[in-house]
PAZAPA-4460 file (N, C-alpha, C; in steps of 0.05 Angstrom, whole numbers, plus 32768, in hexadecimal, padded with zeros to 4 digits):
% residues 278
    n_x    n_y    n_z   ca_x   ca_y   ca_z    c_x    c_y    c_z   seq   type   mol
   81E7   7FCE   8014   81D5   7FE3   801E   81DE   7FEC   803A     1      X     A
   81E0   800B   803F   81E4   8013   805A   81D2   8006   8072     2      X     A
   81DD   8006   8087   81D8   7FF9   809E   81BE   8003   80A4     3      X     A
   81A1   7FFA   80A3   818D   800D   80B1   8174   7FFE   80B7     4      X     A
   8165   8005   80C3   8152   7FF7   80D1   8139   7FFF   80BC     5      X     A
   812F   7FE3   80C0   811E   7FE0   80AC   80FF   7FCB   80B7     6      X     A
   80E8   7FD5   80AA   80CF   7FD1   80B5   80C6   7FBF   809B     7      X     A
   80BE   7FA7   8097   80B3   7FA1   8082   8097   7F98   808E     8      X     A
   8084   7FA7   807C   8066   7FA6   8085   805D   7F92   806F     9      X     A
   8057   7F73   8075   8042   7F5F   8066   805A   7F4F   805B    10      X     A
   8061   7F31   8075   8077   7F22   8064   806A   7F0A   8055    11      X     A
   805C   7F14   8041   8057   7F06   8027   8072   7EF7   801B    12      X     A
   8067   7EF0   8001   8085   7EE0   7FF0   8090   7EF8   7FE7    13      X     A
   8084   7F12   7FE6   809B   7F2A   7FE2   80AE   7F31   7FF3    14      X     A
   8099   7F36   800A   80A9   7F44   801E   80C2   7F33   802F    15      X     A
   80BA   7F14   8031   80CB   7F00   8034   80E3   7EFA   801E    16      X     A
   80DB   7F01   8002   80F5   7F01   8000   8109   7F15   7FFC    17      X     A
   80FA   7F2D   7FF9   810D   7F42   8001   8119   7F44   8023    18      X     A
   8111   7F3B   802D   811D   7F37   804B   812D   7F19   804E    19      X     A
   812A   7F07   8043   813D   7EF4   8036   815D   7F02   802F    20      X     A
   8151   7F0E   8015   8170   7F22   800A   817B   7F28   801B    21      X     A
   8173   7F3E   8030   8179   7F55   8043   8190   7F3B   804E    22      X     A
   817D   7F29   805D   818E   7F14   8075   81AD   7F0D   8067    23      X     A
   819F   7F00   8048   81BD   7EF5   803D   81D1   7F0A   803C    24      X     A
   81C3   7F20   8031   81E2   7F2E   8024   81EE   7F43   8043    25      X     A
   81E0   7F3B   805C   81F5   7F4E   806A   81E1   7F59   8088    26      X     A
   81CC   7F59   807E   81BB   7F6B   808C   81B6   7F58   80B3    27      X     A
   81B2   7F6A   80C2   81B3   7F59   80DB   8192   7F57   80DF    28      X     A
   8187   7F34   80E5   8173   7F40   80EB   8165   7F52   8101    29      X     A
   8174   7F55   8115   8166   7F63   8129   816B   7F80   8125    30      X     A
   8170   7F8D   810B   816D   7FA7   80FC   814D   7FA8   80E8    31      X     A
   813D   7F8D   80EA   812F   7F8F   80E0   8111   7F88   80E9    32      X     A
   80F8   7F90   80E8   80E5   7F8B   80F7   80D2   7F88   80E0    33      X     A
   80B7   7F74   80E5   80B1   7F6D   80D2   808B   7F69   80DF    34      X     A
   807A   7F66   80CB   805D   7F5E   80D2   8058   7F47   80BE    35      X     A
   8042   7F31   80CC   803A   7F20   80BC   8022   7F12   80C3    36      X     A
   800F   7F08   80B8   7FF5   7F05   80C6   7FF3   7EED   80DA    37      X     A
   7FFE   7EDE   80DA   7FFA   7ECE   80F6   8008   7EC6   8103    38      X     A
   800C   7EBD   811A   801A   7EBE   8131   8034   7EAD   812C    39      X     A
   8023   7E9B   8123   8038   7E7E   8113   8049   7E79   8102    40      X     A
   8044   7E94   80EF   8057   7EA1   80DC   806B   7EB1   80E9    41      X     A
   8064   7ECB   8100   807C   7EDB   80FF   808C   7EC7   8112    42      X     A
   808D   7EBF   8122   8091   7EA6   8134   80AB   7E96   8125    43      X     A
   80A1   7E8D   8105   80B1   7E7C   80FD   80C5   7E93   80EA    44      X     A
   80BA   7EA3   80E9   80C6   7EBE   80D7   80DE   7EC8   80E8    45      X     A
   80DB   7ECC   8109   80EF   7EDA   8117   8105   7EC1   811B    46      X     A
   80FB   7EAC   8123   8107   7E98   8123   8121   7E8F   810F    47      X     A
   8119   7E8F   80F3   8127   7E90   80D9   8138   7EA3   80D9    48      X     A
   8136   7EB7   80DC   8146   7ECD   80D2   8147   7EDF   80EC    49      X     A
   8142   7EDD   8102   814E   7EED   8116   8139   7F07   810F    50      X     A
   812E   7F10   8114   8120   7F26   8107   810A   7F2D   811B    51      X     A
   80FD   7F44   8126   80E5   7F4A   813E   80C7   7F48   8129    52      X     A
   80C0   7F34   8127   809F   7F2E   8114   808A   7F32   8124    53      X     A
   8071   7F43   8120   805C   7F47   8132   804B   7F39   811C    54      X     A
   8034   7F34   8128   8022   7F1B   8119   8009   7F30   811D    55      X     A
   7FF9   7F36   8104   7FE5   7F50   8102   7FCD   7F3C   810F    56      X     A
   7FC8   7F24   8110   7FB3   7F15   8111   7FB8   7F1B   813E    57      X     A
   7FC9   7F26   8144   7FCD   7F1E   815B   7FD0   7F34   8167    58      X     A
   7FDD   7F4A   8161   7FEA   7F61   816B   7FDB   7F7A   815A    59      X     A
   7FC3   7F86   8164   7FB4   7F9B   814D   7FC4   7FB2   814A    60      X     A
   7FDB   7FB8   8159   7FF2   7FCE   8153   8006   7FC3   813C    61      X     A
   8016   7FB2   813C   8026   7F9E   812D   8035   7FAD   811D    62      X     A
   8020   7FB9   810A   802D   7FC0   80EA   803C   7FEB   8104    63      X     A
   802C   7FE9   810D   803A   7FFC   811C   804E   7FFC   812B    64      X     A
   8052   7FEC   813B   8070   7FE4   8153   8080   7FDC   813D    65      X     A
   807A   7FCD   811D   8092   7FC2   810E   809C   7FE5   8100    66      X     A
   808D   7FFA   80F6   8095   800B   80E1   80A8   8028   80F6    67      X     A
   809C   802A   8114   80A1   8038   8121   80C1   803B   8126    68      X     A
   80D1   8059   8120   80EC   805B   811F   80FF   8051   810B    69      X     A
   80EE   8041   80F7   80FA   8032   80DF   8107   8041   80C7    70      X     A
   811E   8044   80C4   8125   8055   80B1   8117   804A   808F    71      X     A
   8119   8034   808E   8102   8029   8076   80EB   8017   8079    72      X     A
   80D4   8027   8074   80B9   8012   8072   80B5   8007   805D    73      X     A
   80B7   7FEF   805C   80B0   7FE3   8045   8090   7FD3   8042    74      X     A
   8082   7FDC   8035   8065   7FCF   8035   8060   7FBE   801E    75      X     A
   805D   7FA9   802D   805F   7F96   801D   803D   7F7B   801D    76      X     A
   802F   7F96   801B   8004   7F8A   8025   8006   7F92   8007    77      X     A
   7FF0   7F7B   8007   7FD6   7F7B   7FE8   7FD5   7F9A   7FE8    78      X     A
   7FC5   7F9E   7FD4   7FC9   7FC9   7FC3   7FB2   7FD8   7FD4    79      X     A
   7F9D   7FC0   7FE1   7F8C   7FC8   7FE9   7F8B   7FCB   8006    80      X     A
   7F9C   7FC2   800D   7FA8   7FCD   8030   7FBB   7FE7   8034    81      X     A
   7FC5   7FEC   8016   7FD9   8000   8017   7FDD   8018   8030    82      X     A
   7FC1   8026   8027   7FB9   803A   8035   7FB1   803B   8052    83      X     A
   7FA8   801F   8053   7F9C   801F   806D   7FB1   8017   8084    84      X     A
   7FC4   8010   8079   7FE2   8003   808A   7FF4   8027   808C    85      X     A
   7FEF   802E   8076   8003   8046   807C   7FF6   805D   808D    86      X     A
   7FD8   8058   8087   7FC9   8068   8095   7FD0   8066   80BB    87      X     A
   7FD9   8048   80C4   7FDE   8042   80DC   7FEB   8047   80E5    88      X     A
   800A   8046   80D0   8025   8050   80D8   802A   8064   80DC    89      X     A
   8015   8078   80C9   801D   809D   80C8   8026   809F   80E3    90      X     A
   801D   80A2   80F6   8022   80AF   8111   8041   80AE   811F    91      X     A
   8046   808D   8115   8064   8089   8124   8077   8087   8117    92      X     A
   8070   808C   80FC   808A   807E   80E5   80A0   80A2   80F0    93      X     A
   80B6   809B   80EA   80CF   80AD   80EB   80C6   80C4   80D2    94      X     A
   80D6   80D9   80DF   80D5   80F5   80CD   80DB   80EB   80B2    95      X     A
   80FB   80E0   80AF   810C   80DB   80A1   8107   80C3   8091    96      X     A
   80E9   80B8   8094   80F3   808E   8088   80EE   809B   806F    97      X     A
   80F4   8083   8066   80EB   8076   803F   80D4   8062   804C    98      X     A
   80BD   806E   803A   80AC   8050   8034   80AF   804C   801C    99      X     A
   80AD   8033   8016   80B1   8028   7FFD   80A1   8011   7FFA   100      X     A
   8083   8014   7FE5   8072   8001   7FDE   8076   7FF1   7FC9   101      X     A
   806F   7FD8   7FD0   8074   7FC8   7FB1   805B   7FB7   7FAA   102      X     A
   8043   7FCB   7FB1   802B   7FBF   7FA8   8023   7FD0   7F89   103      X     A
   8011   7FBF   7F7C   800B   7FCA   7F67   7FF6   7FD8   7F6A   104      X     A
   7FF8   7FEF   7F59   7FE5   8007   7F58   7FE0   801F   7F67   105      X     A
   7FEE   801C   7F7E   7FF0   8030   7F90   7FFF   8045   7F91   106      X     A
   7FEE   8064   7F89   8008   8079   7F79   8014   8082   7F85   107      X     A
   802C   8086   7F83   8042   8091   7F9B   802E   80A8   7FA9   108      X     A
   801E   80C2   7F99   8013   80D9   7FAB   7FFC   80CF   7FB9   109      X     A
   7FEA   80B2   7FAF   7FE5   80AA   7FC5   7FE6   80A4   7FDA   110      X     A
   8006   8093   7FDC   8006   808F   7FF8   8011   80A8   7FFF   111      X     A
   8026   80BA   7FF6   8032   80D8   7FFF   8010   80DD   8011   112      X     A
   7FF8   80E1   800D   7FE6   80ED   800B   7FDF   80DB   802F   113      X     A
   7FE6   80C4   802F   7FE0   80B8   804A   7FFB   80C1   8060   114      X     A
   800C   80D3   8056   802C   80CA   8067   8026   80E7   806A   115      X     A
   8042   80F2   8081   804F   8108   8088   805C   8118   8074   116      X     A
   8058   812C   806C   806A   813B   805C   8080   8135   8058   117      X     A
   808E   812F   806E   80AB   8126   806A   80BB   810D   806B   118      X     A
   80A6   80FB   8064   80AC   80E1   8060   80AE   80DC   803C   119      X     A
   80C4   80D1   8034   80C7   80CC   8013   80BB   80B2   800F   120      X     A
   80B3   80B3   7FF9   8096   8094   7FEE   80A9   808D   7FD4   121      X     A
   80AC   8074   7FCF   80BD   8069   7FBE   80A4   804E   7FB9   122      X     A
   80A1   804C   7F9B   8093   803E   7F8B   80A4   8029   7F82   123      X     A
   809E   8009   7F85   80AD   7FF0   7F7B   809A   7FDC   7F70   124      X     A
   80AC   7FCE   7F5D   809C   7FBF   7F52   80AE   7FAB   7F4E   125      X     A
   80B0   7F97   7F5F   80BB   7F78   7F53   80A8   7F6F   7F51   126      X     A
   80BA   7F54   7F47   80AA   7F3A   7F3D   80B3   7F2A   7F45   127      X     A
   80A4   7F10   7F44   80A3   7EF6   7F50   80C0   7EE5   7F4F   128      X     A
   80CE   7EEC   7F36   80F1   7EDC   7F45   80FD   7EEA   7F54   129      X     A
   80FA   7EFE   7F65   8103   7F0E   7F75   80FE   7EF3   7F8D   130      X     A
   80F4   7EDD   7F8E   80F4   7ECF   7FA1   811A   7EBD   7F9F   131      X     A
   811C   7EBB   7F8E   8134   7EAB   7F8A   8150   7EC2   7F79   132      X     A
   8143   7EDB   7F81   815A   7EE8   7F78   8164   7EEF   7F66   133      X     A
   8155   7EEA   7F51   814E   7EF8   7F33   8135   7F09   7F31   134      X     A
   8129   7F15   7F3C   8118   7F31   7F32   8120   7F3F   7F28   135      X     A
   8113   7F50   7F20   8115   7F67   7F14   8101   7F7B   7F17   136      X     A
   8105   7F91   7F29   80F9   7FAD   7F3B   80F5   7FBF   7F2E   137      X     A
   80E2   7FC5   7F21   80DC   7FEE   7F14   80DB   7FF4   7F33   138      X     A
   80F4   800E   7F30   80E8   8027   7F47   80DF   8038   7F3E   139      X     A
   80CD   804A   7F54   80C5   805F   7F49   80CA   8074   7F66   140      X     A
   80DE   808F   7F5B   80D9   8097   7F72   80C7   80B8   7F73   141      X     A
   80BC   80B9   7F90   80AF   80CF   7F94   80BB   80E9   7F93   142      X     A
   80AD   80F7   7F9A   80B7   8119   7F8D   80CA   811E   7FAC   143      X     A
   80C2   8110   7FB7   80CF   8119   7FE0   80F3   8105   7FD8   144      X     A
   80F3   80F6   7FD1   8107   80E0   7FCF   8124   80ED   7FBB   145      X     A
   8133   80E8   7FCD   814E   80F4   7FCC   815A   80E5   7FBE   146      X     A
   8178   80EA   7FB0   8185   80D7   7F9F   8194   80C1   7FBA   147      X     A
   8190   80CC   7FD6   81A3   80AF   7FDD   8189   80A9   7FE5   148      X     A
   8174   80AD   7FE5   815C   8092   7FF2   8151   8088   7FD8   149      X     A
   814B   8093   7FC2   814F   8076   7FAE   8164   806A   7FA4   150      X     A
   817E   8078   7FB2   8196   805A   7FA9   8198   8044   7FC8   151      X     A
   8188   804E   7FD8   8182   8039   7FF1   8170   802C   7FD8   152      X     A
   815B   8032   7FD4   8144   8025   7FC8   814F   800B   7FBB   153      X     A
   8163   8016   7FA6   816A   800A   7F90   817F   7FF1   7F9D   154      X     A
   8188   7FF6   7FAF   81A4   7FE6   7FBF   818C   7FC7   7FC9   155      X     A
   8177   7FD2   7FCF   8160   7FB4   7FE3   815C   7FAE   7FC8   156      X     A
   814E   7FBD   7FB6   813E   7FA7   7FAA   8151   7F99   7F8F   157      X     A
   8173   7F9E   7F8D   8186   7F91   7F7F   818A   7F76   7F9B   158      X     A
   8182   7F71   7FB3   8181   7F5F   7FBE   8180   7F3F   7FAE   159      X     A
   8169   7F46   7FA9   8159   7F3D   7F98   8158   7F38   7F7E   160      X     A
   8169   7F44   7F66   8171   7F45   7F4A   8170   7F64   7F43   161      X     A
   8166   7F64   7F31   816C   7F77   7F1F   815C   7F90   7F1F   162      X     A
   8163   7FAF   7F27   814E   7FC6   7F20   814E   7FD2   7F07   163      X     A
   8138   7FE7   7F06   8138   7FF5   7EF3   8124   800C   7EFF   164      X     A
   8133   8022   7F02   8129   8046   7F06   8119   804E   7EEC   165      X     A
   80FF   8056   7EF8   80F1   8064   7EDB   80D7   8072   7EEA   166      X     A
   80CD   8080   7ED7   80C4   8091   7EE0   80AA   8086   7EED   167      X     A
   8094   8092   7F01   807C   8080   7F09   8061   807D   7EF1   168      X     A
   806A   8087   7EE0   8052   808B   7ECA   8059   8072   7EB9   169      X     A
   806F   8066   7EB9   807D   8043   7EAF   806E   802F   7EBD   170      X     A
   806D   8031   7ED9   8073   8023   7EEF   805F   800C   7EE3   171      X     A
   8043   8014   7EE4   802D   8007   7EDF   8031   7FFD   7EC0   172      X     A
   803C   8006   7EB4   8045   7FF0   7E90   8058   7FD9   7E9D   173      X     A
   806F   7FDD   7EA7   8082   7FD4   7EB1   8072   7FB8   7EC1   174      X     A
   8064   7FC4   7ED2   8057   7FA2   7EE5   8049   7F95   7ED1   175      X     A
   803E   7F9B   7EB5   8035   7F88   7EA6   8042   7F7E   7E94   176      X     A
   805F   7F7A   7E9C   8078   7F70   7E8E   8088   7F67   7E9F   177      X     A
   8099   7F70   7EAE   80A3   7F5D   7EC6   809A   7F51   7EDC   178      X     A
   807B   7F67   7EE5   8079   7F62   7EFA   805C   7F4C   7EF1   179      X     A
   804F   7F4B   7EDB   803A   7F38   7ED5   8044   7F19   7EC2   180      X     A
   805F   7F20   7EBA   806D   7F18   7EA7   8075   7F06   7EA8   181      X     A
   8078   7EF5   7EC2   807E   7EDA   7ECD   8068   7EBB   7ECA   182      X     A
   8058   7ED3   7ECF   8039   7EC3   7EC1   803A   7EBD   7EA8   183      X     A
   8041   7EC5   7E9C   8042   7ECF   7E7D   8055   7EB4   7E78   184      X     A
   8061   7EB2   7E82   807B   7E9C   7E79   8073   7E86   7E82   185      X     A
   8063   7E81   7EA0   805C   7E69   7EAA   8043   7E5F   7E99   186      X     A
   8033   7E73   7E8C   801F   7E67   7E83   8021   7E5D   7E64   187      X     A
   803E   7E69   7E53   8044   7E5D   7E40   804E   7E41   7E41   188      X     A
   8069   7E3D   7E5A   8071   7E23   7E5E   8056   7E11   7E62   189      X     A
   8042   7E1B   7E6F   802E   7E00   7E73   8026   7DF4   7E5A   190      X     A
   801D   7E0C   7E4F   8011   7DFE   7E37   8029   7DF2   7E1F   191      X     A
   8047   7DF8   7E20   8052   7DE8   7E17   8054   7DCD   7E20   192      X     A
   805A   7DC6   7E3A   805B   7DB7   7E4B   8047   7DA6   7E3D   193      X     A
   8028   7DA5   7E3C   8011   7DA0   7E32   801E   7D92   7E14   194      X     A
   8020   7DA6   7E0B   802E   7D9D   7DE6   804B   7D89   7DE8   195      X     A
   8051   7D91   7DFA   8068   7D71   7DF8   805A   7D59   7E06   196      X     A
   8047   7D5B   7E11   803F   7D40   7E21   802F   7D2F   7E0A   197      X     A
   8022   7D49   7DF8   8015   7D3D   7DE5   8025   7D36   7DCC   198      X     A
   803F   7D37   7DC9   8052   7D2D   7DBB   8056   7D0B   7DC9   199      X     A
   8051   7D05   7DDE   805D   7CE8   7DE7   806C   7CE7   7DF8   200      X     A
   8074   7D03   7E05   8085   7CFE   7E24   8075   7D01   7E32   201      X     A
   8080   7CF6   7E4C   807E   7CF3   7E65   8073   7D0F   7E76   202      X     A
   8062   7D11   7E85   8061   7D2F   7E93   8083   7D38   7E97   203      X     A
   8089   7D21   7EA2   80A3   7D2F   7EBA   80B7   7D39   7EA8   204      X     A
   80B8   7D20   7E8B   80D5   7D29   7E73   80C1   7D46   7E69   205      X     A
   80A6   7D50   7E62   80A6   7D66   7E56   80AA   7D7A   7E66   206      X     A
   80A8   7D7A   7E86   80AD   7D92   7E8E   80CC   7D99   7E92   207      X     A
   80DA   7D82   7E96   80F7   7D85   7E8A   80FD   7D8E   7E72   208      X     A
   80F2   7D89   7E5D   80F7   7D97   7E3B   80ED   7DAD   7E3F   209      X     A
   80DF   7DB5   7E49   80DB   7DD4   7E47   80DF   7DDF   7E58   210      X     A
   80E1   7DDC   7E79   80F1   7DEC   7E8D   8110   7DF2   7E80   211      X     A
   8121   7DE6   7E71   813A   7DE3   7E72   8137   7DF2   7E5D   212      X     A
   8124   7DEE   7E44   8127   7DF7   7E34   8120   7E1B   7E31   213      X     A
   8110   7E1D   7E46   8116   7E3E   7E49   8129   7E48   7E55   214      X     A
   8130   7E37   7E6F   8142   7E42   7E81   815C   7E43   7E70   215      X     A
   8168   7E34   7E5B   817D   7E37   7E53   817E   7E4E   7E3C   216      X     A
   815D   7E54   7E2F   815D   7E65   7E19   8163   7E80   7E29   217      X     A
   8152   7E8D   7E34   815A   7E9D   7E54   8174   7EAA   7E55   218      X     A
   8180   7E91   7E62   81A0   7E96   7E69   81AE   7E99   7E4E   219      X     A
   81AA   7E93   7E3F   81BD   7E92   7E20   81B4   7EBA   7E1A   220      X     A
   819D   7EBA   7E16   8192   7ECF   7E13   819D   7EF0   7E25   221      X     A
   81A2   7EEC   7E44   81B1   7EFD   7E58   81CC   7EFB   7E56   222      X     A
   81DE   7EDD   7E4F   81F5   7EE9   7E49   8200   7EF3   7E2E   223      X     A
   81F3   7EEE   7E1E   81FC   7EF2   7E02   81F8   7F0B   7DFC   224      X     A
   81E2   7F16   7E0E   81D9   7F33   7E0C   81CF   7F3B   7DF2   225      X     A
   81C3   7F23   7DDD   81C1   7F2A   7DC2   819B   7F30   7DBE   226      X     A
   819D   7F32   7DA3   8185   7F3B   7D9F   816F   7F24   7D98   227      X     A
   815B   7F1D   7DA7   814D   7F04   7DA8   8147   7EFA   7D94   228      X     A
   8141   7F0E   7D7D   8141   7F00   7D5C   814D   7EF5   7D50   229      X     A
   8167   7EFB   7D59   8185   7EF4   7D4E   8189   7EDB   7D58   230      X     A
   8183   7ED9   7D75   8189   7EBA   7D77   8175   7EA4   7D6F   231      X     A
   8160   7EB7   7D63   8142   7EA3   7D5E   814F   7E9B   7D4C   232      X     A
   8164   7EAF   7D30   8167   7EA4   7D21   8182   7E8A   7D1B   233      X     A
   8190   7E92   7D2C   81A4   7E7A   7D35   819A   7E59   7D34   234      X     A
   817B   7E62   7D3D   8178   7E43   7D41   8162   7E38   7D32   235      X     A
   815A   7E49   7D21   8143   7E4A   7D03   8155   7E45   7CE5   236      X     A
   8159   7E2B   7CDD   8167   7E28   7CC5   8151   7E2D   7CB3   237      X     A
   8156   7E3B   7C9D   814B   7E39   7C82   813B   7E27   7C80   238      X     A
   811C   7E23   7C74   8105   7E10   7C79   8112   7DF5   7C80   239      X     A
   8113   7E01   7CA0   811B   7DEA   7CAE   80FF   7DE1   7CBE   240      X     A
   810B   7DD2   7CDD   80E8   7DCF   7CEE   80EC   7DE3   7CF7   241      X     A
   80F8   7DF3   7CFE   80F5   7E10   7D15   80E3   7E28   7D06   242      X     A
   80EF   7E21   7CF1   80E3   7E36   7CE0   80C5   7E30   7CDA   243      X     A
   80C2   7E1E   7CCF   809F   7E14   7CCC   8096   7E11   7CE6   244      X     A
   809D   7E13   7D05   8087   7E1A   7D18   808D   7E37   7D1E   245      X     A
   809C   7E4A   7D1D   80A4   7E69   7D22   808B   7E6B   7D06   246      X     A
   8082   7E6C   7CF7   8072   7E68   7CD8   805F   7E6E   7CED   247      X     A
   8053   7E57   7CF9   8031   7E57   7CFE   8034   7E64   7D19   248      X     A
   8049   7E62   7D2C   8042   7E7F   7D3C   804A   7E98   7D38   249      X     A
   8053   7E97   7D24   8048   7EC1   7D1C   802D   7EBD   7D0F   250      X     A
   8027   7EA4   7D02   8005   7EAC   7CF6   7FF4   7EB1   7D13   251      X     A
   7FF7   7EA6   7D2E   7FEC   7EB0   7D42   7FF6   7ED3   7D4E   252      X     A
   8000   7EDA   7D3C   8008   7EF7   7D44   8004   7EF5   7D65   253      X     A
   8024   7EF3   7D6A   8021   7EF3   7D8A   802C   7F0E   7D91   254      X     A
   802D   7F1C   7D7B   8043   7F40   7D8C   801F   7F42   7D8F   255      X     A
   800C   7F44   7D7B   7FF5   7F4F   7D84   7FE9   7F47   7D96   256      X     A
   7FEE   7F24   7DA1   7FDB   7F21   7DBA   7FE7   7F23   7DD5   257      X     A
   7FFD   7F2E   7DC8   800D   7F33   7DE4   800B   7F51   7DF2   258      X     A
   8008   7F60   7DD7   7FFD   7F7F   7DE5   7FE1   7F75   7DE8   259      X     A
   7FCC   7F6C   7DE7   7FB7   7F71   7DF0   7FBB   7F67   7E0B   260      X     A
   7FCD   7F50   7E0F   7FCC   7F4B   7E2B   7FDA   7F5D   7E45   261      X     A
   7FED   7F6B   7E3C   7FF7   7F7A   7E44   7FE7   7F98   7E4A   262      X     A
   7FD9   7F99   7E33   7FC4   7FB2   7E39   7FB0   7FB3   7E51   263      X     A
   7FAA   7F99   7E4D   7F93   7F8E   7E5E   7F95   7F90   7E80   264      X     A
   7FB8   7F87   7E7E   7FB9   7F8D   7E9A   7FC4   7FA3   7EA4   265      X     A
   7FC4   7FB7   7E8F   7FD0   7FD4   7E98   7FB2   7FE0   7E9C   266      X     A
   7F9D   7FDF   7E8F   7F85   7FE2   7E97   7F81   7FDF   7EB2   267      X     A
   7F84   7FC7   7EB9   7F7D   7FC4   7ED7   7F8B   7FCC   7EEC   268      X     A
   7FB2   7FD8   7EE4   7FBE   7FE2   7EF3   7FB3   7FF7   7EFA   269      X     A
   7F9F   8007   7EE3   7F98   802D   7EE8   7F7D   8022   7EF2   270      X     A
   7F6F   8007   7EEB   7F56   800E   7EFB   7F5F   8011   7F1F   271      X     A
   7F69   7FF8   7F28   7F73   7FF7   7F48   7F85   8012   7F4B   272      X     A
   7F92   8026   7F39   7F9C   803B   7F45   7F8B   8055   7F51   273      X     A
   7F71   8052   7F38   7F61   805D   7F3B   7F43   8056   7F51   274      X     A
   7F42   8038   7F5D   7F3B   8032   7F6D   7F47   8043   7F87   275      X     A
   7F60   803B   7F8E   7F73   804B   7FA4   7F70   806A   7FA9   276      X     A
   7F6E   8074   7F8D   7F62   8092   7F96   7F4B   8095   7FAB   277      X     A
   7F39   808F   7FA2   7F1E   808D   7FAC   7F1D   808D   7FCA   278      X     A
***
């Protein structure tokens, strides 16, 4: 990513580790300025990574002295501070920045609707391995946003793993698949985890049989680049045991309980977008 100064507003486990990336792959920290709620955090934040951290619990300007002259704001507050953080910055942010939100639900013309005319709004959506450098980012960019400020966009949040450009009317399906989707996997391992303990292992041997056992299905799955059925069937012999438990979970029809879960939380993506209007 080109050399540029950069404001990250709320160093959560997002914004930390997209400012993680930045440090490793190149970025200096004293090109970067940052906010975080207490004193004790940006303290150990500037400290780590070289970086100017104002602490909002301490400094009632903060999210302002960090965004001011910043060629990219990055806001990185719960969906429900969105407005009220950009609302602070309007005054001093640069003609020229990119903001770029990666809260959920917040519509790019909403925040357009809190900013300067001539400031471009860029919509993101990672997810939670974006801490260790496997995410995966829906962008979305605004009607103001040029083709080189969403290939800046796209350059930070490959920091981090993997993007994907689509349109903002995705964005909100998209977080109930990558960006809710992690859940989705942690809460299957548990309850496997559960079903091998009740087989006769050990906590510690079942979370080994099934951490390994996804993490390797996973990786077989990204390099092989094949089609997930195909390898289902690789390892499903003819009324074998694979086959008699794949049997009783399609009688749980999980494509159907998986769109209702998926529906459920696209529901709530348009209710909180539709909150944000308001």
């Amino acid at each position: 990513m080109t050399q540029t100064t950069v404001a990250i507003l709320g160093l959560g486990s997002m914004g930390t580790a997209i400012l993680a990336g930045m440090i490793k792959n190149g970025t200096k920290g004293s090109d970067i300025r940052a906010t975080t709620k207490t004193l004790k955090n940006a303290e150990r934040l500037a400290e780590e990574f070289g970086i100017t951290a104002y602490a909002t619990d301490h400094e009632p300007h903060a999210n302002s002295l960090a965004a001011e002259g910043a060629d990219i704001v990055l806001v990185a507050v719960k969906p429900g501070y969105v407005i009220e953080v950009l609302e602070e910055v309007k005054s001093v942010i640069a003609e020229d920045a990119l903001v770029i939100s990666v809260a959920a639900g917040v519509e790019i013309k909403t925040m357009e609707n809190s900013l300067p005319d001539s400031v471009a709004v860029i919509r993101a959506m990672p997810n939670t391995p974006a801490l260790i450098g496997l995410g995966l980012t829906g962008i979305s960019a605004g009607a103001r946003v040029s083709d080189e400020e969403l290939a800046v966009a796209v350059s930070l949040f490959e920091l981090v793993g993997k993007t994907l450009v689509l349109p903002e009317d995705q964005i909100d399906a998209l977080s109930t698949i990558s960006g809710s989707g992690p859940a989705y996997v942690f809460y299957f391992i548990e309850e496997f985890v559960k079903t091998t303990v009740s087989h006769g292992f050990s906590q510690e041997d079942a979370y080994l049989l099934v951490s390994q056992t996804f993490l390797g299905a996973s990786e077989l799955l990204v390099q092989s680049q094949g089609d997930p059925a195909e390898l289902r069937g690789k390892v499903t012999s003819p009324n074998g045991t694979t086959m008699k438990a794949v049997a009783v979970l399609e009688e749980g029809n999980l494509n159907d309980l998986f769109f209702k879960a998926t529906s459920a939380a696209l529901a709530r993506a348009k209710e909180i977008a539709e909150e944000q209007r308001k």
